[in-house]
N, CA, C and O atoms as a GROMACS GRO file, in nm:
protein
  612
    1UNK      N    1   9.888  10.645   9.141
    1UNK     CA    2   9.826  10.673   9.270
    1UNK      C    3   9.884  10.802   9.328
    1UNK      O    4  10.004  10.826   9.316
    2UNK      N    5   9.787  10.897   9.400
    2UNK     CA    6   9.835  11.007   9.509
    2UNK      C    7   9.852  10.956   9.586
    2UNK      O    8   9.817  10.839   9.601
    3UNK      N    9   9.924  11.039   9.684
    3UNK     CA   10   9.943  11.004   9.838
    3UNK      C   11   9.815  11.109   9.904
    3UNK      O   12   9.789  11.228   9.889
    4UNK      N   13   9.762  11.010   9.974
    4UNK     CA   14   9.704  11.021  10.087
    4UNK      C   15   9.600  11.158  10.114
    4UNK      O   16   9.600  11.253  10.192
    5UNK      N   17   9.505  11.107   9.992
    5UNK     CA   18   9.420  11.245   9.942
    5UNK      C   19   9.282  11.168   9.950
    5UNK      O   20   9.203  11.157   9.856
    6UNK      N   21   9.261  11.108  10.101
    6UNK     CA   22   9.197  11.023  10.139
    6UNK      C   23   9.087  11.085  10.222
    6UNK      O   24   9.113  11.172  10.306
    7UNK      N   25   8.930  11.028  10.195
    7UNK     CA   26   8.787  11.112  10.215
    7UNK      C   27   8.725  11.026  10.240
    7UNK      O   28   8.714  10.930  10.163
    8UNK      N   29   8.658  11.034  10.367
    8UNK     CA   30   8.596  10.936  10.403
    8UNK      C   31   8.459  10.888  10.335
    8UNK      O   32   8.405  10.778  10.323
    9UNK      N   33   8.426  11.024  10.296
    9UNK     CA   34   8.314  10.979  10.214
    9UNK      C   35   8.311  10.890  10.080
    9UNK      O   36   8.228  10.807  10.041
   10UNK      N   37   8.408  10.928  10.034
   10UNK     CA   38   8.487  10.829   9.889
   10UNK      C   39   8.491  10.655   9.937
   10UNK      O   40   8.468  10.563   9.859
   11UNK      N   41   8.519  10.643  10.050
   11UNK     CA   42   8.527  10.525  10.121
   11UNK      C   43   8.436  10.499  10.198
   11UNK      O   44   8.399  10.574  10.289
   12UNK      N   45   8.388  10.385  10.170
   12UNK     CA   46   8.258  10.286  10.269
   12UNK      C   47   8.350  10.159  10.262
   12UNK      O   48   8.286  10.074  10.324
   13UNK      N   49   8.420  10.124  10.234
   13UNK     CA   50   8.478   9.998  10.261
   13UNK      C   51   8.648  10.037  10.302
   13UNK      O   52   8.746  10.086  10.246
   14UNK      N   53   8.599   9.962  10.478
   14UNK     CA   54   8.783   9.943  10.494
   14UNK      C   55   8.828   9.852  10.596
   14UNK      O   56   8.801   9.875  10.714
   15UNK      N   57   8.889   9.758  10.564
   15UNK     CA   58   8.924   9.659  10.664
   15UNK      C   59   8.909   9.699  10.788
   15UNK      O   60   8.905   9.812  10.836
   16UNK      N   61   8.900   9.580  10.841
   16UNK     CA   62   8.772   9.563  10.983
   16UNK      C   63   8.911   9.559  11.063
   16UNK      O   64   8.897   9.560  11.185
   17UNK      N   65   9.039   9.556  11.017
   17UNK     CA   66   9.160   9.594  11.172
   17UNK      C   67   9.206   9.683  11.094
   17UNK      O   68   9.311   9.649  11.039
   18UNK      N   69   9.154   9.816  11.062
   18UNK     CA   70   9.245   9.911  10.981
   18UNK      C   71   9.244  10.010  11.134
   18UNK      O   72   9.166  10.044  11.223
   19UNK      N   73   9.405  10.025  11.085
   19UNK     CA   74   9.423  10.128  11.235
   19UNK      C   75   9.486  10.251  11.203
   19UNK      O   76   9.535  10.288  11.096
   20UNK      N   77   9.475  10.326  11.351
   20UNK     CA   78   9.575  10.483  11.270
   20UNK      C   79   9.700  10.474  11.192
   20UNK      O   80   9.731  10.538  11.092
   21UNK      N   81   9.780  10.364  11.267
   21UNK     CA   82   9.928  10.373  11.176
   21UNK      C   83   9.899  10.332  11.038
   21UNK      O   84   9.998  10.341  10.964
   22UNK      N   85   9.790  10.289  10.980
   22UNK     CA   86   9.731  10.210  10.887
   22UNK      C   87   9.716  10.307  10.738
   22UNK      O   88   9.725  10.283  10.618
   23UNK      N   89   9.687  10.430  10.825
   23UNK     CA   90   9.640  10.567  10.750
   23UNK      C   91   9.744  10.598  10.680
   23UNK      O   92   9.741  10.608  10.557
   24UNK      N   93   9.867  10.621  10.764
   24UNK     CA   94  10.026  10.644  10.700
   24UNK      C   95  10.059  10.596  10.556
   24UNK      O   96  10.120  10.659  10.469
   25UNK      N   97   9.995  10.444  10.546
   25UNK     CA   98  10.004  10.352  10.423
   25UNK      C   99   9.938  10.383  10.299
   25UNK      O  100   9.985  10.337  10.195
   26UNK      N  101   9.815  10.469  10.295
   26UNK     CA  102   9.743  10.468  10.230
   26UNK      C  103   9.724  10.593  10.120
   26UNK      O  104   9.715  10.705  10.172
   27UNK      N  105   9.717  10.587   9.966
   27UNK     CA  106   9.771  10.625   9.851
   27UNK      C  107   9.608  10.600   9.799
   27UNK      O  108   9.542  10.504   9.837
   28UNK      N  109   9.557  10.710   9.702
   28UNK     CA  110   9.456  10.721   9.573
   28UNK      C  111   9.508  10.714   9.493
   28UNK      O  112   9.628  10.722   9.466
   29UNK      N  113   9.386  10.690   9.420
   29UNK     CA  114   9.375  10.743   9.244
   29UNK      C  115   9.315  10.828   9.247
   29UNK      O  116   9.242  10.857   9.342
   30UNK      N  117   9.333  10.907   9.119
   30UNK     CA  118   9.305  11.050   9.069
   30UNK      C  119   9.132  11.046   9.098
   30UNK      O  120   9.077  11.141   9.152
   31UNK      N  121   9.043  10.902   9.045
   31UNK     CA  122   8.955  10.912   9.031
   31UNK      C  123   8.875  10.864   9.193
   31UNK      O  124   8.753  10.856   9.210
   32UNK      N  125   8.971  10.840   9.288
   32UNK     CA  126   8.932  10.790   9.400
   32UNK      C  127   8.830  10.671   9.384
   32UNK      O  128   8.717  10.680   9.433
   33UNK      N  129   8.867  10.571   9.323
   33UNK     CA  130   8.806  10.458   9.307
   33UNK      C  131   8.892  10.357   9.387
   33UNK      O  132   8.836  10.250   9.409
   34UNK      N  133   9.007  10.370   9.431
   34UNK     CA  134   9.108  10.263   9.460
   34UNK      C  135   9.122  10.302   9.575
   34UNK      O  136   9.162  10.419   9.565
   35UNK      N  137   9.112  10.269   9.705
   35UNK     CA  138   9.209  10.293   9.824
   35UNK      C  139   9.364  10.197   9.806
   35UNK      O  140   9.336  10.078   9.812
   36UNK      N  141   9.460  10.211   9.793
   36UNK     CA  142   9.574  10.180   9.837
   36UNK      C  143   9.668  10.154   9.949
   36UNK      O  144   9.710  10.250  10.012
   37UNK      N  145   9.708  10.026   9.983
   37UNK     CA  146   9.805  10.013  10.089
   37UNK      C  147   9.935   9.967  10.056
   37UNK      O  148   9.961   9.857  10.008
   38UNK      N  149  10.057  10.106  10.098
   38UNK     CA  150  10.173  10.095  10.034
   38UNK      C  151  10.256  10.046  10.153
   38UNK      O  152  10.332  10.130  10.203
   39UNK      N  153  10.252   9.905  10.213
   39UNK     CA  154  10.341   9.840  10.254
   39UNK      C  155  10.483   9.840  10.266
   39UNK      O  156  10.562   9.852  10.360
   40UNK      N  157  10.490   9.820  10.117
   40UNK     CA  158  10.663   9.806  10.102
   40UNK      C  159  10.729   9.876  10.092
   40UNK      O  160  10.846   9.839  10.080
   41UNK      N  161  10.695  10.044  10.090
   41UNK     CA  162  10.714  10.161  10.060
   41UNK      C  163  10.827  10.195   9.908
   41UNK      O  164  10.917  10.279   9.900
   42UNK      N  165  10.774  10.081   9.787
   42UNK     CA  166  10.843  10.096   9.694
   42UNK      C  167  10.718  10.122   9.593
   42UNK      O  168  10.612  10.062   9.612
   43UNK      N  169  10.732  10.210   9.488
   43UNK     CA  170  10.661  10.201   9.398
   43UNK      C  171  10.580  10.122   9.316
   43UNK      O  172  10.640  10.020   9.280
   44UNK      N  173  10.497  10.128   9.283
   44UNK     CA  174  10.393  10.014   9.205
   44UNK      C  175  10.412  10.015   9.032
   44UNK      O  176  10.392  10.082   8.931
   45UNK      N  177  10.445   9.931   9.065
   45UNK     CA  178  10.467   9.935   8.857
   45UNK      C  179  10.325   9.899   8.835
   45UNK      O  180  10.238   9.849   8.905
   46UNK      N  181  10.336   9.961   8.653
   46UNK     CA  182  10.248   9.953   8.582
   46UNK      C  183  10.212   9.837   8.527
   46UNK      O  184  10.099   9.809   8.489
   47UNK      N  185  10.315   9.762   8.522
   47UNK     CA  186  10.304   9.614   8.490
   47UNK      C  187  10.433   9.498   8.556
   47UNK      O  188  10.524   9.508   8.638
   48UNK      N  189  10.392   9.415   8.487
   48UNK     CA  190  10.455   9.302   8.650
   48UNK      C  191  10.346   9.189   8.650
   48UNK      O  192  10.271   9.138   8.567
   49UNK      N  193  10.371   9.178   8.769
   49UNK     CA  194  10.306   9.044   8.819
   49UNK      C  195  10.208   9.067   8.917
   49UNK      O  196  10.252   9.094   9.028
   50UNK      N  197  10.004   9.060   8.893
   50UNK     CA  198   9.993   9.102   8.964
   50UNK      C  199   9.883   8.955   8.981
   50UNK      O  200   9.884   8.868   8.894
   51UNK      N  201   9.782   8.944   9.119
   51UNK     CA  202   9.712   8.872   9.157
   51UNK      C  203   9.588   8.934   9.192
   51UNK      O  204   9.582   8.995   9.298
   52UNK      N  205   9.478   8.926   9.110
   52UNK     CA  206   9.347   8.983   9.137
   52UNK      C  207   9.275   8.859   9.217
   52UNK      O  208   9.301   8.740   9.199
   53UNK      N  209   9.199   8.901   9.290
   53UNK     CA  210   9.135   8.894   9.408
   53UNK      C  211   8.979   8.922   9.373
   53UNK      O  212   8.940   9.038   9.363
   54UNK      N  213   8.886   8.807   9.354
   54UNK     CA  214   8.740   8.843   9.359
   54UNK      C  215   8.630   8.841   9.475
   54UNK      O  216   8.682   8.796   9.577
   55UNK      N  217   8.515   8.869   9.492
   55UNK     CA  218   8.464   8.819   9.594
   55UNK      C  219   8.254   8.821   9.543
   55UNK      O  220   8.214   8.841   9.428
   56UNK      N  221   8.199   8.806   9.617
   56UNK     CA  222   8.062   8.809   9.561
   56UNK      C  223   8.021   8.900   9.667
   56UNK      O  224   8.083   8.923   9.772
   57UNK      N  225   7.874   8.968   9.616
   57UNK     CA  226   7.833   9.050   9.730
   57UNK      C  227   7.786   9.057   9.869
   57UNK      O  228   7.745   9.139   9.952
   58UNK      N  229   7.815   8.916   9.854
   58UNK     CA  230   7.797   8.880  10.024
   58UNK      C  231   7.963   8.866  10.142
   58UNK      O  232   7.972   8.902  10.260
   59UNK      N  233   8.034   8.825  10.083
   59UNK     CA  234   8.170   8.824  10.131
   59UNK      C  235   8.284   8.888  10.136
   59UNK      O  236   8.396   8.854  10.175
   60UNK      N  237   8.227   9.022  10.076
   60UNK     CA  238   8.359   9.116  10.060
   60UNK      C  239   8.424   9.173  10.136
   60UNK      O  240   8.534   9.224  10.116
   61UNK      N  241   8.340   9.169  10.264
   61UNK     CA  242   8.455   9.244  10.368
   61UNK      C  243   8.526   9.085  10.454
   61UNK      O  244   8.632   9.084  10.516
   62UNK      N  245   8.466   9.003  10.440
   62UNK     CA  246   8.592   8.888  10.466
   62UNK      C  247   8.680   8.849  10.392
   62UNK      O  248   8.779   8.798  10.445
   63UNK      N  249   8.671   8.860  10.239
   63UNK     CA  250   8.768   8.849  10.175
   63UNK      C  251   8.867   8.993  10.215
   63UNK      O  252   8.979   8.967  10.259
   64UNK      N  253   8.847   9.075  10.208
   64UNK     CA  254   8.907   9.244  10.255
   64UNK      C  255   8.984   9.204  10.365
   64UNK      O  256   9.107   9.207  10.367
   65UNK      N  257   8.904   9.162  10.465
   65UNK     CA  258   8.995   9.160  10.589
   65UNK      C  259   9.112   9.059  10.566
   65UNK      O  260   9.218   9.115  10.595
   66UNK      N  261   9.135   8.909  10.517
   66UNK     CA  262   9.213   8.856  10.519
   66UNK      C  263   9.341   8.882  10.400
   66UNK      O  264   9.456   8.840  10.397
   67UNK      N  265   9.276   8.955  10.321
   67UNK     CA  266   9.420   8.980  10.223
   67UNK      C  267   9.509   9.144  10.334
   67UNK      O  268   9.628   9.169  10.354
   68UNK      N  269   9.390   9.215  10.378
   68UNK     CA  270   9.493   9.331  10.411
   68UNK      C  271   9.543   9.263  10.502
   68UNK      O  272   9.657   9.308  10.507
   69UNK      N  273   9.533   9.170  10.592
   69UNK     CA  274   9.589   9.086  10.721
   69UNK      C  275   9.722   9.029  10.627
   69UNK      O  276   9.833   9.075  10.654
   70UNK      N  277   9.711   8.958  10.549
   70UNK     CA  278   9.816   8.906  10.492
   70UNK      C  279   9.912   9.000  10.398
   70UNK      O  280  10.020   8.963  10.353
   71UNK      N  281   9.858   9.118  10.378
   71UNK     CA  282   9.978   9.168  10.290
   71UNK      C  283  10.004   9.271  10.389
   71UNK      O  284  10.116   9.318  10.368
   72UNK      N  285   9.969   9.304  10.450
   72UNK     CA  286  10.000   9.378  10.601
   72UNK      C  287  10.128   9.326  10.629
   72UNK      O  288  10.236   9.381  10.608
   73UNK      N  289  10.095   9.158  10.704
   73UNK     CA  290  10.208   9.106  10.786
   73UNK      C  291  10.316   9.077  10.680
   73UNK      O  292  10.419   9.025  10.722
   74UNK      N  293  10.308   9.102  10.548
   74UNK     CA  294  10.394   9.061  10.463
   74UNK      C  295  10.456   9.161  10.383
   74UNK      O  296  10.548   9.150  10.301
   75UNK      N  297  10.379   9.281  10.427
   75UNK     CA  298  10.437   9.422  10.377
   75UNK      C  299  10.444   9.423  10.199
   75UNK      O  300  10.524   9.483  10.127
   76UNK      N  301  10.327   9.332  10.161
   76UNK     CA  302  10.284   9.374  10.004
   76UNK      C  303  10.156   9.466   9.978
   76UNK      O  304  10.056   9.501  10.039
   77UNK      N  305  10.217   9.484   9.855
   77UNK     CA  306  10.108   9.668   9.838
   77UNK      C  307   9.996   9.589   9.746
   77UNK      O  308  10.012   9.496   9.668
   78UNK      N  309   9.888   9.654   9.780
   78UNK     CA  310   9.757   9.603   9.710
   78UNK      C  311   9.648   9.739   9.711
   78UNK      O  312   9.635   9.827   9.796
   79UNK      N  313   9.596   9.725   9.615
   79UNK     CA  314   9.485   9.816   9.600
   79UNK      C  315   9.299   9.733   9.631
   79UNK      O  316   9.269   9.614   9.640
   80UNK      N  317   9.239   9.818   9.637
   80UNK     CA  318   9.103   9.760   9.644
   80UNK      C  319   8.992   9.852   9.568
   80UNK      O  320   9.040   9.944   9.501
   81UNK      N  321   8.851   9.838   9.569
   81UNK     CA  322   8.778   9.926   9.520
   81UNK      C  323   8.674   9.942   9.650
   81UNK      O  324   8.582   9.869   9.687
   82UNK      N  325   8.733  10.081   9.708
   82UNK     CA  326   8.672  10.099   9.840
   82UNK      C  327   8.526  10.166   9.901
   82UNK      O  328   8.479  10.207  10.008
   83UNK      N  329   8.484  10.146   9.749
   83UNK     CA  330   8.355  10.250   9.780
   83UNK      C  331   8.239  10.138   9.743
   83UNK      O  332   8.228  10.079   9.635
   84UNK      N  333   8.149  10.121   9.872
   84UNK     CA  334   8.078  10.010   9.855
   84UNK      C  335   7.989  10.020   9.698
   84UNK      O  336   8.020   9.922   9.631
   85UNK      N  337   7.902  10.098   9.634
   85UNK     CA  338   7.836  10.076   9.528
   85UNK      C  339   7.901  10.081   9.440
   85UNK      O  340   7.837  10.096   9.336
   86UNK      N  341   8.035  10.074   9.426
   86UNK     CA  342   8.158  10.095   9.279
   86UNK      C  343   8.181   9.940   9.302
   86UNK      O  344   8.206   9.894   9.191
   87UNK      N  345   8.184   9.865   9.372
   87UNK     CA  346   8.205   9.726   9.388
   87UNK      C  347   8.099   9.678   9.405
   87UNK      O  348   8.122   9.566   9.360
   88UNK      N  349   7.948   9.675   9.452
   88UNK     CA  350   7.873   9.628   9.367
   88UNK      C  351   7.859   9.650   9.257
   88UNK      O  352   7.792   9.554   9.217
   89UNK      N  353   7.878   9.715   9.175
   89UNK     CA  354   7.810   9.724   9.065
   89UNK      C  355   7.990   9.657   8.984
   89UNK      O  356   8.003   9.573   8.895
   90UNK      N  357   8.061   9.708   9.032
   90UNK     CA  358   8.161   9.548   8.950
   90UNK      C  359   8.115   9.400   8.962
   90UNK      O  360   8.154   9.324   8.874
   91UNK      N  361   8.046   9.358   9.048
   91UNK     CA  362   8.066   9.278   9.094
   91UNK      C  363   7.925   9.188   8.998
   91UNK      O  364   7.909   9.083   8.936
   92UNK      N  365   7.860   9.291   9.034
   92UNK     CA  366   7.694   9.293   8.897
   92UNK      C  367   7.717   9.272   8.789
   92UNK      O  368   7.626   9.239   8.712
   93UNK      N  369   7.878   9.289   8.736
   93UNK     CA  370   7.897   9.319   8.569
   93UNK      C  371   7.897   9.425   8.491
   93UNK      O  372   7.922   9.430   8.370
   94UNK      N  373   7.851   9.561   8.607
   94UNK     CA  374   7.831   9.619   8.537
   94UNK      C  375   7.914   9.760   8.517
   94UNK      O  376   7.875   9.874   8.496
   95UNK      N  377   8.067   9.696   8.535
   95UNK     CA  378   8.192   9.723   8.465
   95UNK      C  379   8.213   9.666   8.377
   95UNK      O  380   8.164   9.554   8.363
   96UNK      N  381   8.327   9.744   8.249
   96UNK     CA  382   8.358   9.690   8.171
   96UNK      C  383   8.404   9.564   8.174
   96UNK      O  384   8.481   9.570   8.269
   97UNK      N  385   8.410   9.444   8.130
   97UNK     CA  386   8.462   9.305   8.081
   97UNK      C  387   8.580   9.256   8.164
   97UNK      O  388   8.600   9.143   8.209
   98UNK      N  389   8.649   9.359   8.174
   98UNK     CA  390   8.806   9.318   8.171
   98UNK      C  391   8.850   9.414   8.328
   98UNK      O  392   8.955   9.433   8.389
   99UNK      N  393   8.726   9.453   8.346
   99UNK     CA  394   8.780   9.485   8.486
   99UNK      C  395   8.679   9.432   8.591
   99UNK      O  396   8.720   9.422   8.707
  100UNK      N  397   8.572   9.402   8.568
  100UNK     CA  398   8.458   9.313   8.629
  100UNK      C  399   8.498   9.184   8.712
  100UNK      O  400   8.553   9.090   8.655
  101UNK      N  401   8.467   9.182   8.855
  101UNK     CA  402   8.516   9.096   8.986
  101UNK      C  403   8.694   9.123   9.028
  101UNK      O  404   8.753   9.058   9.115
  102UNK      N  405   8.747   9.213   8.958
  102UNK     CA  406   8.892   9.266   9.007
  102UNK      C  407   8.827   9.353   9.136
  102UNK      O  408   8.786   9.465   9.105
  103UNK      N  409   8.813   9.311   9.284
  103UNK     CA  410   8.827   9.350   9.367
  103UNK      C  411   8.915   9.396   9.409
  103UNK      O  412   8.938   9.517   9.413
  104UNK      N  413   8.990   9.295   9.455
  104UNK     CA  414   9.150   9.352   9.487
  104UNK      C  415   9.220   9.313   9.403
  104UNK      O  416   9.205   9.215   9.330
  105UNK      N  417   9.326   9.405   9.407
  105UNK     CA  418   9.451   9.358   9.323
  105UNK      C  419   9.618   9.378   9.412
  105UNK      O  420   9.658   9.488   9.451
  106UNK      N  421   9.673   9.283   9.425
  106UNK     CA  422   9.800   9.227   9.530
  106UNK      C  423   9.922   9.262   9.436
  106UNK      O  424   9.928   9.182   9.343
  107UNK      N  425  10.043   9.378   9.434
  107UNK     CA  426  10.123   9.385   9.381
  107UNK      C  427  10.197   9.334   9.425
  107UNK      O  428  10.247   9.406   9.512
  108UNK      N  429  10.270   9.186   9.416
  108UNK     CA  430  10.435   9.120   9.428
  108UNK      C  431  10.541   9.165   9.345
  108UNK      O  432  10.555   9.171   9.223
  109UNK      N  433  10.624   9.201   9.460
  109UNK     CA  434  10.766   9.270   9.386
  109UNK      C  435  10.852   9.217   9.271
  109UNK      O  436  10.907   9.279   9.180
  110UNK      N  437  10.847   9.032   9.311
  110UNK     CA  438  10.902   9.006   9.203
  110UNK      C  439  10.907   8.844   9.188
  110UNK      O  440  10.884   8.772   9.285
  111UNK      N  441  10.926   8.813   9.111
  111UNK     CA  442  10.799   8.627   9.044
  111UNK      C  443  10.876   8.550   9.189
  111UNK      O  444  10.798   8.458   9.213
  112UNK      N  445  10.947   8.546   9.256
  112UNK     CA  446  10.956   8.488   9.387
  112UNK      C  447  10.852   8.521   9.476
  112UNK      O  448  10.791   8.421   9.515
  113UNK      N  449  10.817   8.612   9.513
  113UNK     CA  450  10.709   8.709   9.592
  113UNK      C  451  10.592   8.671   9.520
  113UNK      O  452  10.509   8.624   9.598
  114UNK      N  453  10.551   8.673   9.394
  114UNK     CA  454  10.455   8.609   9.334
  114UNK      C  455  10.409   8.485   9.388
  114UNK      O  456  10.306   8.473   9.455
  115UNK      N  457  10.490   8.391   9.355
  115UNK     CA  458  10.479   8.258   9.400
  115UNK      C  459  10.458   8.216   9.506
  115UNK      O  460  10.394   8.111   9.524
  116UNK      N  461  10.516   8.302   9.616
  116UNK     CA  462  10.453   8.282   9.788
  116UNK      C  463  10.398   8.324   9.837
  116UNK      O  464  10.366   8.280   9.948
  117UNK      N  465  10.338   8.465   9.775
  117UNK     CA  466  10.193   8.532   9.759
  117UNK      C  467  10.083   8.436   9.732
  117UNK      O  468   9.976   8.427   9.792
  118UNK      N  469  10.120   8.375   9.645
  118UNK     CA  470   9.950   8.343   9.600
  118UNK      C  471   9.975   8.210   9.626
  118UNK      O  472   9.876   8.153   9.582
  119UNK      N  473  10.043   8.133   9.669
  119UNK     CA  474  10.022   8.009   9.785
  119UNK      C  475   9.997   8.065   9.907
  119UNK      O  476   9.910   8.003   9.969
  120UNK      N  477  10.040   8.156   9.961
  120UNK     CA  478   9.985   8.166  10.132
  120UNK      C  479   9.832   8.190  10.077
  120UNK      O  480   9.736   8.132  10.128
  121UNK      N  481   9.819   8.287   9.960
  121UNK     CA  482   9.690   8.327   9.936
  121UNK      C  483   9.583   8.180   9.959
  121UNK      O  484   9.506   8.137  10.044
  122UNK      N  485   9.632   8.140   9.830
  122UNK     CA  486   9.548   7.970   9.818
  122UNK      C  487   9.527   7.848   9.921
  122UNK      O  488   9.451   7.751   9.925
  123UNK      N  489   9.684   7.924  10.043
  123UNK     CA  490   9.632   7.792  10.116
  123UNK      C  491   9.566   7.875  10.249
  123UNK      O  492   9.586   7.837  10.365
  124UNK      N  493   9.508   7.960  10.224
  124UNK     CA  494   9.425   8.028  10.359
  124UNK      C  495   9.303   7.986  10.372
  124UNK      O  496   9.206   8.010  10.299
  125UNK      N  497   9.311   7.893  10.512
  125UNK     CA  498   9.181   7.861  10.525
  125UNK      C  499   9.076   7.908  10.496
  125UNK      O  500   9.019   7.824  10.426
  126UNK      N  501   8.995   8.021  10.513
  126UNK     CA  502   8.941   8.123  10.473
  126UNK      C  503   8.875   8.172  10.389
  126UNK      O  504   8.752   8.176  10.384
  127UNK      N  505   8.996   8.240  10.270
  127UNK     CA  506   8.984   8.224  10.131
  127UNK      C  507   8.955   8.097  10.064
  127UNK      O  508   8.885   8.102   9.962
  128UNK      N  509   8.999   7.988  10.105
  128UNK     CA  510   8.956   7.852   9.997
  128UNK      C  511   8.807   7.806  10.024
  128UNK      O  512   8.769   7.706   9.963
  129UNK      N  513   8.720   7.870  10.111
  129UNK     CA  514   8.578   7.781  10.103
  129UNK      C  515   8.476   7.917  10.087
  129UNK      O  516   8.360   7.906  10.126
  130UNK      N  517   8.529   8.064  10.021
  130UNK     CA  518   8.446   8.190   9.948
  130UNK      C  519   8.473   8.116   9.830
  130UNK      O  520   8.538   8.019   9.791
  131UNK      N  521   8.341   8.265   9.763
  131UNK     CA  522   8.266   8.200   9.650
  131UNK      C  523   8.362   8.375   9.557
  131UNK      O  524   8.417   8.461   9.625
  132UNK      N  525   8.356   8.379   9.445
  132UNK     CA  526   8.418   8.528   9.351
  132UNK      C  527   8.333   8.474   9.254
  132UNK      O  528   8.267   8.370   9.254
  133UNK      N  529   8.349   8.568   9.166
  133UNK     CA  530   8.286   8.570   9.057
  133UNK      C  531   8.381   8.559   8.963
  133UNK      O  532   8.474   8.633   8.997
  134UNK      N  533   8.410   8.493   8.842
  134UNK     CA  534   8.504   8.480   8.738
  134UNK      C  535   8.524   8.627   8.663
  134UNK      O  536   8.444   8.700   8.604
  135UNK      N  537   8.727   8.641   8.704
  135UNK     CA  538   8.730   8.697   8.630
  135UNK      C  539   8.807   8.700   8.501
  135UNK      O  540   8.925   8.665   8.512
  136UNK      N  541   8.764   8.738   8.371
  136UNK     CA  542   8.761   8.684   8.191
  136UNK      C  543   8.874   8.726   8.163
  136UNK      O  544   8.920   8.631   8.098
  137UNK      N  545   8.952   8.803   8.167
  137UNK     CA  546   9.111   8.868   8.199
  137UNK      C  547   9.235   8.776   8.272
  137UNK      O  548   9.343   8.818   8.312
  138UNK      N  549   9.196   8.673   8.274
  138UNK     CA  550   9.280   8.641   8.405
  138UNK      C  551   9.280   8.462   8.375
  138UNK      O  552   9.212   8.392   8.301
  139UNK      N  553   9.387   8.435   8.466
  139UNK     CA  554   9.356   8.259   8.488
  139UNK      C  555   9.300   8.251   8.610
  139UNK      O  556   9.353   8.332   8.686
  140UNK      N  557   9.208   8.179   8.664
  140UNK     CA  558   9.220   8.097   8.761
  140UNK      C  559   9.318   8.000   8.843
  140UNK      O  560   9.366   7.901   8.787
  141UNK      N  561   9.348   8.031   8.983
  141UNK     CA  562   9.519   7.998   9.002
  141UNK      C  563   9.420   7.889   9.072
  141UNK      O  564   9.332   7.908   9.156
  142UNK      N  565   9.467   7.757   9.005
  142UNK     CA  566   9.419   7.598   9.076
  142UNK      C  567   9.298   7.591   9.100
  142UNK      O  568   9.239   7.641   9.004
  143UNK      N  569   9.202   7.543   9.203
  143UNK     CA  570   9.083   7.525   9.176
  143UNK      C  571   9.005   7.686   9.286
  143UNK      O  572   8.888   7.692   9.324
  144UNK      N  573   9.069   7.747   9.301
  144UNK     CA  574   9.049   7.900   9.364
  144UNK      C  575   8.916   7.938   9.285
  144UNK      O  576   8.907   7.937   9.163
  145UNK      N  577   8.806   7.976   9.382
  145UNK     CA  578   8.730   8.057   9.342
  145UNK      C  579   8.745   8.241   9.346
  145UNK      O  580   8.654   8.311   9.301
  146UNK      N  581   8.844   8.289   9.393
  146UNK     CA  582   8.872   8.399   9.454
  146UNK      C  583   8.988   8.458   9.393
  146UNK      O  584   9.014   8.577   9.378
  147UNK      N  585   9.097   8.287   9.338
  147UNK     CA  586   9.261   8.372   9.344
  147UNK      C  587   9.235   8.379   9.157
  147UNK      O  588   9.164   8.314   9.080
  148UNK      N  589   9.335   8.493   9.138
  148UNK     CA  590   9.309   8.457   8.963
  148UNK      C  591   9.469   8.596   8.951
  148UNK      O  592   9.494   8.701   9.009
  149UNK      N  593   9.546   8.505   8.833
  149UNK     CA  594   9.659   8.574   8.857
  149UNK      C  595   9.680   8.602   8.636
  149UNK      O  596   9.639   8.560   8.528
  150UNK      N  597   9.767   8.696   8.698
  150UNK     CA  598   9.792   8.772   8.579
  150UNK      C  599   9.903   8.836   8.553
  150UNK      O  600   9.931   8.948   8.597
  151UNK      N  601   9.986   8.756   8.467
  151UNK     CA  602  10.174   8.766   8.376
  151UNK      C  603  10.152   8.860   8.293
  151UNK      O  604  10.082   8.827   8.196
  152UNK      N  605  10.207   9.025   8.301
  152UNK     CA  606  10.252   9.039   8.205
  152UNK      C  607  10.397   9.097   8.183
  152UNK      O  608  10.472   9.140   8.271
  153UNK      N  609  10.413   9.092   8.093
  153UNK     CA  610  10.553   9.131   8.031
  153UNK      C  611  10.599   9.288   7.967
  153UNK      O  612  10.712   9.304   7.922
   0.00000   0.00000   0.00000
């Protein structure tokens, strides 16, 4: 990710309490497909422990709003795909396999942070009665339509 080589036009999607200090947080990709929020102000590994996040095309800015709410107040870094027709058309399938319904993706620092990540995730009112689309890369964390987590080593 760059820092903060951020265009509004690149972006049609951004949480519904995103504020000026909000801007400070926020990191690209080269290809400006990702908006980024760097919370913890520590680097994002390449691999780790991460928690993808799906949603369908009707719910994506409520799923949006409640993860940046929660990794906000929790100061975890997560990326999204912020440009509304780059996420439909993930969301359609009609991304590759293995990146298809990865909406968001929630970086936890470390398998403690993991673990209380994706329980606050799972037990958010909210999130547990949206619909995601399966994603084939991934497990399904419990009976979550939305949470889907991913170990690697």
């Amino acid at each position: 990710m760059i820092n903060l080589n951020y265009q509004s036009s690149d972006t049609s999607l951004l949480p519904s309490d995103f504020q000026l200090e909000d801007y400070k947080k926020i990191a690209r990709d080269s290809k400006k497909r990702f908006l980024q929020f760097c919370f913890s102000n520590a680097e994002i590994p390449d691999q780790g422990f991460k928690i993808h996040i799906s949603a369908t095309q009707i719910n994506y800015q409520v799923i949006l709003d409640e993860v940046f709410d929660l990794c906000k107040s929790n100061l975890i870094d997560f990326k999204y795909i912020s440009n509304r027709e780059q996420l439909l058309d993930n969301l359609a399938g009609k991304d590759d396999l293995w990146a298809s319904g990865k909406f968001i993706t929630i970086y936890p620092s470390s398998l403690d942070d993991f673990k209380k990540v994706i329980v606050k995730l799972y037990e958010n009112n909210v999130l547990k009665v949206q619909d995601g689309i399966a994603i084939f890369s991934d497990r399904r964390y419990r009976d979550s339509n939305v949470i889907f987590r991913q170990l690697q080593e």
